[in-house]
Every structure is written in C-alpha cells, then in structure tokens.
C-alpha positions in Angstrom: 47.1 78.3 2.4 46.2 74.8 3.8 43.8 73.5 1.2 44.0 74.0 -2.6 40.3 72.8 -3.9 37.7 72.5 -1.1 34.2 72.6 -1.9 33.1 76.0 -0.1 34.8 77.8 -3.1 31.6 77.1 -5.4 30.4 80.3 -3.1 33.1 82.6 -4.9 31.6 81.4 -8.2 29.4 84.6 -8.8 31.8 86.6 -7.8 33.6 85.2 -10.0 31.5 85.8 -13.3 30.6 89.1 -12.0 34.3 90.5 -12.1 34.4 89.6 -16.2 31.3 89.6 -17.5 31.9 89.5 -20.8 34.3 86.7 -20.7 31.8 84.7 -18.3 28.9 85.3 -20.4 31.0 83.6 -23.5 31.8 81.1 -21.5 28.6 80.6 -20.2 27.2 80.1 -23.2 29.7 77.8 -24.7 29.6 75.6 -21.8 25.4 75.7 -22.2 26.0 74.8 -25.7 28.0 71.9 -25.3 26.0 70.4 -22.7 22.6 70.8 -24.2 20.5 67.6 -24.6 19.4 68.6 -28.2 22.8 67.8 -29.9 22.8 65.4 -32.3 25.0 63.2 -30.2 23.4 61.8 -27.1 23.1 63.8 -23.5 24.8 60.4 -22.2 27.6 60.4 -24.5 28.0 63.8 -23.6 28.8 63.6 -20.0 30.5 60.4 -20.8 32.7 62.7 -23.0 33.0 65.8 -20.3 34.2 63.3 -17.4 37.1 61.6 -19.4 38.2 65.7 -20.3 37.6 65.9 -16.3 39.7 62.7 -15.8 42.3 64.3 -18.0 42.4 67.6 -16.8 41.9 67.3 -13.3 39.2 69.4 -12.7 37.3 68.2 -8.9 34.3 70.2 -9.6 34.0 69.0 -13.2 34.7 65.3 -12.5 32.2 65.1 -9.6 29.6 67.6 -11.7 29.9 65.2 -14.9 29.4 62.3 -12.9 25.9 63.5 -11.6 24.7 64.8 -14.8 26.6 60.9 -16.3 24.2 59.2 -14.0 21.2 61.0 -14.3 21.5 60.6 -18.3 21.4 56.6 -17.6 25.2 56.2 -17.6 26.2 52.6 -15.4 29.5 52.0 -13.3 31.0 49.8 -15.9 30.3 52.7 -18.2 32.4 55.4 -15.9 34.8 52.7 -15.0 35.9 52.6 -19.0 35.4 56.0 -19.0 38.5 56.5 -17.1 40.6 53.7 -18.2 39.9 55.5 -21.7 40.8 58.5 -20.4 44.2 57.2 -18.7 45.6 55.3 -22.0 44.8 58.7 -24.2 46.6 60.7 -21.5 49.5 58.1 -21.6 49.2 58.3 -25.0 49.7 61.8 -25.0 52.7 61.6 -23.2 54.1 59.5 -25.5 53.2 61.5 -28.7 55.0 64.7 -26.7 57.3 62.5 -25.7 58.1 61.9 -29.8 57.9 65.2 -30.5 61.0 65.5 -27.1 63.4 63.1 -29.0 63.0 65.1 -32.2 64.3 68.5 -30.2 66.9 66.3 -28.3 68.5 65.3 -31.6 68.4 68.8 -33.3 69.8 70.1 -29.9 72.4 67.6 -29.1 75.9 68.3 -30.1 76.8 64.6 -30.6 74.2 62.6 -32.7 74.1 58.9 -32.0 
C-alpha cells in the first residue's frame, strides 16, 4: 500500500453502506440529525463544532467536508483559525487529564512509592 487516505476512496463509499445496511442507515441518520440546520443551536456553530472533533480526530474527509459546509454557513478564517487552536489545547488538555489518571496507575503499580 503506498497511500493511506487519498481522495478516490469517496468512490468505495456506497459500497461501503451497502455491505451493512443497517448499521449505515443508523448512522446515516445520526449523522443527518446532527447536522441539520433546524437545531436549536446554529448551522454555523455546528460545523464550527464538527471541524474542531475533525481537528481532534483526524478525520481528512471530515475536516475538509466541515470546512465547506463552515464556510457556506458564514464561518470567517479567524473563526476556523480559533477553531483549531481550540481544538489543540482541549486535545492537549486531554493528554494531560489521561496523563493524571497515568500517575494514579503508576503509583498503585509501583513497588517503591516515593
């Protein structure tokens, strides 16, 4: 394999939902859900919301499909750019919470305590 994410895989996405429909259908209709622009909270805050859970998990085709939908529901640059440095500090901050919850196993796993 030479490539991990490339574009051209969106074509495998029926074939995708086709081989579990009933778990794609589910998702499907959580992921409509979500995204609708009825919600009480804003269609803008919304996408705002979906790219920093892109940011933080990853997600190429989420990030770049959040982004489009960000933009056409008025979001600015500055808006994305704090977007993602939100995104970084609560996945840093994340790190650090697991990284508590590390120190706690350390010490009830360590045969010497400090």
């Amino acid at each position: 394999m030479t490539e991990y994410q490339n574009p051209k895989d969106r074509a495998y996405t029926d074939t995708l939902l086709k081989a579990a429909p009933k778990e794609s259908a589910a998702f499907m209709n959580l992921k409509h859900t979500a995204e609708r622009k009825d919600g009480v909270i804003p269609i803008k805050y919304r996408e705002l919301m979906s790219v920093a859970v892109a940011l933080t998990t990853q997600c190429a085709y989420c990030i770049e499909s959040h982004i489009k939908n960000a933009i056409q529901a008025g979001a600015t640059r500055e808006e994305i750019a704090e977007t993602v440095f939100i995104a970084a500090a609560l996945r840093a901050g994340g790190a650090v919470g697991t990284g508590l919850m590390a120190m706690r196993i350390f010490e009830e796993e360590s045969p010497t305590k400090d």
